[in-house]
N, C-alpha and C positions, 0 to 999 in steps of 0.2 A: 696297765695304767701307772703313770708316775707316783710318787709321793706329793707331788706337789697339788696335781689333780686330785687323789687321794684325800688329799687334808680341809679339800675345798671344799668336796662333794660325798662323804664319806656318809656313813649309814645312821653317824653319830649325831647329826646335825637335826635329828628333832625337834629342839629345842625351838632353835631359827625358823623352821619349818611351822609350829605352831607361831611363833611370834608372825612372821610372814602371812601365816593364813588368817590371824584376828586382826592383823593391819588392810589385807585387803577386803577383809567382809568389813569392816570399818568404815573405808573412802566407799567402796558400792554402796551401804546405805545410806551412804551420807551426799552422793550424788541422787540416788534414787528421792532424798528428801528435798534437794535442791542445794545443799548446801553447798556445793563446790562448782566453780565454775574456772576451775585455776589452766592456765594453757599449760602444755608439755612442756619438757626441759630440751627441746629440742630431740633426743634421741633416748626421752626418759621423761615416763611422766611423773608428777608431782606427787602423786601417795608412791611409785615405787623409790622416788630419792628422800622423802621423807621417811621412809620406813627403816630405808636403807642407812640415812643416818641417825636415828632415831635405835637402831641399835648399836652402833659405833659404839655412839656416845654411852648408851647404857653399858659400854666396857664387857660387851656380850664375848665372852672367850673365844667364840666359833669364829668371830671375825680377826681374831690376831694375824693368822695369815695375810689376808687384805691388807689389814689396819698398815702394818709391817712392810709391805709391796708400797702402798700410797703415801707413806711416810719418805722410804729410800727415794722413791721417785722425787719426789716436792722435793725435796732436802736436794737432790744432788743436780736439781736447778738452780738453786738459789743462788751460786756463784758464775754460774753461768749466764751471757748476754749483756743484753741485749746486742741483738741482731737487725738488719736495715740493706735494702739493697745497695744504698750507697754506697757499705761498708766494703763488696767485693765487685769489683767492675771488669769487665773483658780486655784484653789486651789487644792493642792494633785494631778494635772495632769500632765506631761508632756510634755509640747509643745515647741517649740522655740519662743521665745518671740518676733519675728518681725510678724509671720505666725495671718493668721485672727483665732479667733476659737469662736465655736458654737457650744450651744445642741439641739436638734432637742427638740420643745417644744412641743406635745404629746406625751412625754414619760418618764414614770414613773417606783419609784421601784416596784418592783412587793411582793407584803403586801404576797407571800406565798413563797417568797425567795428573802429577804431583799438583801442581799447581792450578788446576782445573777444578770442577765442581767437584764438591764431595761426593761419594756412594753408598749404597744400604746395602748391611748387612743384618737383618733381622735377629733379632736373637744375642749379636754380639757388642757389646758396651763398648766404646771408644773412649778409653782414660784419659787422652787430652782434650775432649772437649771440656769447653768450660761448665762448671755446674756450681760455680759457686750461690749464687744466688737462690739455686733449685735445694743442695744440701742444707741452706741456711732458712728457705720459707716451714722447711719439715720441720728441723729441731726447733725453729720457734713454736710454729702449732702444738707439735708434742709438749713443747714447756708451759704453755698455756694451760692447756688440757692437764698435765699433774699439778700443776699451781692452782685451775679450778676445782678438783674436787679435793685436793689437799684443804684447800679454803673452806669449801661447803662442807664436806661430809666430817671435816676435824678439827674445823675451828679458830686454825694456825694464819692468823692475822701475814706475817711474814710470808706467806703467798701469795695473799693478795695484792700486797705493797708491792713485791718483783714483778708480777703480773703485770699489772698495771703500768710501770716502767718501760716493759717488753711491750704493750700493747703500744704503747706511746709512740716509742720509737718507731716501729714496722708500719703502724698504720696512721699516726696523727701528727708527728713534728714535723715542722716544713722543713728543716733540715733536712729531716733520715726518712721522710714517709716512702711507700713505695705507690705511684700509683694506679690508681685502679683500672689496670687494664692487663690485658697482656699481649698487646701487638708485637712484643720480640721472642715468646716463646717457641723453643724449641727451633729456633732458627736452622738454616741447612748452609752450611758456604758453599757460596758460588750459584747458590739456587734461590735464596730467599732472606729475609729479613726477618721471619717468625709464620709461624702457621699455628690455625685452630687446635692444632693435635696439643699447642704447647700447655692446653688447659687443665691436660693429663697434669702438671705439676703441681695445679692447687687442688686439690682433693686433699691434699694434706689440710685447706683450709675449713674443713669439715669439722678437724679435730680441733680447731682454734675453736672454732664456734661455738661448739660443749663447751670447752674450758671458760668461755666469758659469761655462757648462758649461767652454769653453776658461780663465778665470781659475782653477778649481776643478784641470782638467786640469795647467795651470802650477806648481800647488801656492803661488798666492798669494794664498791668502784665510782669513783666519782661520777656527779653527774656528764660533766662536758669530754668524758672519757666515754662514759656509757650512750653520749649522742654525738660525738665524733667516728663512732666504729659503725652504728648504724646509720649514717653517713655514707661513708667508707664503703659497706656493703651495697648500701643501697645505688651507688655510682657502679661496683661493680657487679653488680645481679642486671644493671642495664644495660651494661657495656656487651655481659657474656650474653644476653637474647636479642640483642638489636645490632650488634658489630657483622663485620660482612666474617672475619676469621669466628665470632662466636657460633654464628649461624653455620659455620662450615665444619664445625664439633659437634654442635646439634644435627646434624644431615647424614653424620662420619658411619654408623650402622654396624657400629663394633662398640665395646667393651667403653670409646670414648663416649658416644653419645650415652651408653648409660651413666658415665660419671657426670658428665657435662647433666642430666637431669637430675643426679642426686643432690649434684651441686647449687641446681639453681631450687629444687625444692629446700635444701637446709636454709639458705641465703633467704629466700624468700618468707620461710616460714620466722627466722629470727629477726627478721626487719617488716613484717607484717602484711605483705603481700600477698594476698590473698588471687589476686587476678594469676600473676607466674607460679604461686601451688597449681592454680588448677590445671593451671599452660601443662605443668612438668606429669602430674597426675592423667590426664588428656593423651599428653605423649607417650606413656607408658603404655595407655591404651592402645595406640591407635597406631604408635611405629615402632618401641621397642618390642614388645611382645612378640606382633603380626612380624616383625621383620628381621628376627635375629633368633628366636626360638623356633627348630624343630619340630614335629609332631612326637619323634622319639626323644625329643628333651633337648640334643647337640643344638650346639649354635658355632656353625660354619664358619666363623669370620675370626673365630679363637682360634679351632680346630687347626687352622690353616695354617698359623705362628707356629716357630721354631721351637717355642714356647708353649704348648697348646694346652697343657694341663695346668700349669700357672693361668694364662692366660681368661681359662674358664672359669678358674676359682676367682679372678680377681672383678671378672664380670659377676658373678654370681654375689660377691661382697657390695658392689655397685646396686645391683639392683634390691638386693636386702636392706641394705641402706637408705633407698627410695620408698620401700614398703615401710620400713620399719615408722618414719618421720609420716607418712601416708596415715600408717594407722591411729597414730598416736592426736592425728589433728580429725579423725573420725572418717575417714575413706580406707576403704578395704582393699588393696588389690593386691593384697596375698591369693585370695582366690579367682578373681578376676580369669576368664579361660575367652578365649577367640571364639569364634561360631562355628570352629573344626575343633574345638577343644586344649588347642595351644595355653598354657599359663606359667607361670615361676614352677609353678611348684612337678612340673616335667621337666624343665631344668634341671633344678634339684635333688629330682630321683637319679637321673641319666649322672650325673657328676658325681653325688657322693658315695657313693662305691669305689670308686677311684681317688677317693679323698682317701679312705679306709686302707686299701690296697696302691699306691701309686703304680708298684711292680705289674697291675695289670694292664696300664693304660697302655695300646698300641700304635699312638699316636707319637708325631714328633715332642720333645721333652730334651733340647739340647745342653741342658744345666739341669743340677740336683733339683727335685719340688721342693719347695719348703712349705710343710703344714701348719708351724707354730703361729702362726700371724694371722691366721683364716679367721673370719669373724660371721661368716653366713647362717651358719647353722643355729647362731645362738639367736640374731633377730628371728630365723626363719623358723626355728623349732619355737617361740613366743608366737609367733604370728601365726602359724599353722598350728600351733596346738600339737606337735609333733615331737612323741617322747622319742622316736630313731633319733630325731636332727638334734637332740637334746641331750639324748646318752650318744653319739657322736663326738658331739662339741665338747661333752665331758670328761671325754675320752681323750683329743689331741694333746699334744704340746704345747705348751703356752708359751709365749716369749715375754720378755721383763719387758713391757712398751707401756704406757698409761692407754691406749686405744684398745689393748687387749683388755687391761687390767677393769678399764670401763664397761667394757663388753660381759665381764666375768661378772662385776657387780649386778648387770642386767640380769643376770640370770639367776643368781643368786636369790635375787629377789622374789624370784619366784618359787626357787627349791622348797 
């Protein structure tokens, strides 16, 4: 185990550990009385963000490490952005200049007709394709997200203020907005204009969503900010279930359609739409489960990628993602099992073993795995109640990202 996981999770932290356990026998009877009726933080509910900053601020020792991470982070946005699709546009292409656009990064010109359609190479990144606009919707979401919980959980005015800048810009100035679609996603030359798959790119918008639900929670966002973004979402939570390329990501029966539901359960759930939770909650039922999970746990459509170990974990992080906002609005389909016994949590078992040991996986794996970024075990050992997925998760690599760094909080809060 690292030092760094060490210091998070170490045998010393009793303290936090009682503090943690009189905070949640607190909020349980204090629901049991009736007294709360507060919705989730999106991917965190209200007694664990309250608790969680609630010792912050008591200057609790345990959490300097955190404190220290969510500080560097906030801090080394501050000089950075604002960002806007406007700001990077494709050369020699077409597009309107508010619209998102993307190349699909497995594909290449084809070396036996240079000037003809592109070709796939699964597995293999093409560096000249354009990705400006794809590298630019991440580091904003990411900036969001360390500027939200900078804001909420420490109080630092000066994130919410750059926030709110970066919100402005990306989603509400008719100047720089981008808008809410993504009919040029993932484009292919010579074959296409954009395809469903391109949706795969905002799942980074998952982590903006935290970040403003925590700024919104802080009480530091203006009104016409805070109803221009659900707005904004709510144009595009309709666009990705009613468009013919949405519908065609919802249909995909890989690793996209699980995003493309996480996507529309967070969206949904932060803009109040109750009818598209249950769409995405329904769909879990009845086609990602039945359609993509194994009896022995595999799901065939990862497997198959050049990529397959990535690939699986990053499906498994998709659907964690789905559960985790599921449970938090009082639907359970962490256990949820087919009428042959198929469920997540056979997934789960079949994967991480090979999370643990990568060297055994004997599957295709044409690039290093990388572990530090995984975030399944920590929704799914919460959700399952599962101390393996727990001293698993405890155990990885972490990387310096505010999406981890939130993840780690989640679970903390339970330690």
């Amino acid at each position: 185990m690292s030092p760094f996981v060490s210091r998070r999770f170490g045998l010393a932290e009793m303290q936090r550990r009682e503090f943690f356990a009189v905070a949640t026998l607190m909020a349980t009877a204090a629901r049991s009385r009736g007294e709360t009726n507060q919705k989730p933080l999106l991917l965190l509910s209200s007694d664990e963000a309250r608790a969680i900053r609630e010792a912050i601020r008591a200057k609790d020792p345990k959490f300097n490490n955190d404190v220290s991470e969510m500080r560097s982070l906030a801090d080394g946005t501050l000089d950075k952005g604002p960002w806007s699709v406007t700001f990077s546009r494709p050369k020699g292409i077409e597009v309107p200049a508010h619209e998102y656009y993307s190349e699909g990064p497995y594909w290449w010109p084809d070396p036996k007709n240079p000037n003809g359609p592109y070709i796939r190479k699964d597995g293999e990144r093409n560096p000249g394709r354009f990705d400006g606009n794809h590298h630019d919707i991440g580091t904003m979401s990411s900036s969001v997200l360390s500027l939200g919980m900078g804001a909420y959980f420490l109080g630092d005015d000066r994130y919410a203020a750059h926030a709110q800048k970066i919100l402005s810009t990306w989603f509400l100035d008719p100047a720089t907005r981008m808008n809410p679609n993504l009919e040029y996603g993932q484009a292919v030359r010579g074959i296409n204009t954009g395809r469903g798959t391109g949706l795969i790119d905002t799942v980074s918008l998952i982590h903006a969503t935290q970040g403003i639900v925590l700024l919104e929670q802080a009480g530091k966002l203006a009104e016409p900010v805070k109803n221009g973004l659900r707005q904004w979402y709510s144009e595009f939570l309709k666009w990705m279930t009613s468009s013919e390329k949405g519908l065609d990501e919802k249909k995909s029966g890989n690793n996209h359609a699980t995003w493309w539901t996480a996507q529309v359960a967070a969206y949904a759930t932060f803009v109040n739409d109750s009818a598209a939770q249950k769409m995405a909650w329904n769909h879990y039922r009845t086609v990602l489960v039945p359609g993509q999970i194994q009896p022995d746990g595999s799901c065939p459509r990862e497997e198959a990628r050049t990529n397959s170990l990535s690939y699986s974990t990053f499906n498994l992080d998709a659907f964690s993602v789905l559960c985790r906002i599921a449970e938090l609005n009082g639907v359970d389909l962490w256990k949820f099992h087919t009428p042959q016994g198929i469920g997540v949590d056979k997934a789960l078992a079949y994967v991480t073993p090979y999370v643990e040991q990568p060297e055994t996986w004997k599957k295709q794996q044409i690039t290093p795995f990388a572990k530090n970024g995984i975030v399944f075990p920590a929704w799914a050992g919460l959700g399952l109640g599962s101390p393996d997925l727990m001293r698993m998760y405890r155990a990885l690599p972490r990387s310096k990202s505010p999406w981890v760094l939130f993840a780690d909080l989640t679970v903390l809060a339970h330690a």
